[in-house]
N, C-alpha and C positions, 0 to 999 in steps of 0.2 A: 942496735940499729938492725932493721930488718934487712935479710937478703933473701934476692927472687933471684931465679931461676929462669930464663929462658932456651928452652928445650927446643931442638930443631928435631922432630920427625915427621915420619907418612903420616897422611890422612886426606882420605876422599879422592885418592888415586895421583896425590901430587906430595908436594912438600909444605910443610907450615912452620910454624914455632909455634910454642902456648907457655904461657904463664900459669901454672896450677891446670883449671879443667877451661881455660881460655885459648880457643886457638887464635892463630892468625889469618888472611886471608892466603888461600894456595900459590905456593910456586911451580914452576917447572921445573926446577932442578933442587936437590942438597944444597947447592952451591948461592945461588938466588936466596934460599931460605938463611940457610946461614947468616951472610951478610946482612939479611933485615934483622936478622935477633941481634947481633951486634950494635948496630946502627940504636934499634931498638932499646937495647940495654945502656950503650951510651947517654943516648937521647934522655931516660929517667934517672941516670945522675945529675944533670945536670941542674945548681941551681936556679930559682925563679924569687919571685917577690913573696915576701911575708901576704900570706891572707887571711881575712877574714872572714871559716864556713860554717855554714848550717848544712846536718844534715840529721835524717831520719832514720833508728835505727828498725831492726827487724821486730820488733814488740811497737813500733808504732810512733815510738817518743824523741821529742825532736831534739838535736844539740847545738849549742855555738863553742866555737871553741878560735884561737887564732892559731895558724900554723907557722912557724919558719921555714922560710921558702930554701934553706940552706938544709933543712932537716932532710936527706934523700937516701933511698936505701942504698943497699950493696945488693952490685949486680952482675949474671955472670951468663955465659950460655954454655948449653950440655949440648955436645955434637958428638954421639957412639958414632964411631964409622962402622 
C-alpha cells in the first residue's frame, strides 16, 4: 500500500503543506498549515464506494479499470519545527 507524505513548510512568504511537488493553498501560520495536512491526511484514509474509472495515461492510451473504494493509502504528515 502506498504512503504519502504530507509535509507542512514555507512557501510564498506563508505556510502550506504539499504532497510530493504539490502544494496547498497558504496559511498564516505553521499552526493553521499543520492542522490542514492532518485533517487532509485523515480525509484520504478514509473509505468511499467501489468505482468504476477511465483514465488516460501519459503516452495517450486510455484505461478502465474498477477500484475498491477500501483500497486507501497510508498517510502521515512531516512537521521539522
Amino acid at each position: 500500500m502506498p504512503r504519502l507524505i504530507y509535509e507542512v513548510v514555507q512557501h510564498d512568504e506563508a505556510w502550506a503543506y504539499k504532497v510530493g511537488d504539490v502544494f496547498s493553498e497558504p496559511f498564516a501560520t505553521r499552526e493553521e498549515a499543520h492542522a490542514a495536512a492532518e485533517q487532509a491526511a485523515a480525509n484520504h484514509r478514509l473509505a468511499g464506494p467501489d468505482e468504476h474509472i477511465e483514465y488516460q495515461d501519459p503516452e495517450g492510451g486510455w484505461h478502465e479499470e474498477d477500484e475498491d473504494g477500501a483500497d486507501r493509502p497510508d498517510t502521515g504528515v512531516a512537521d521539522p519545527q
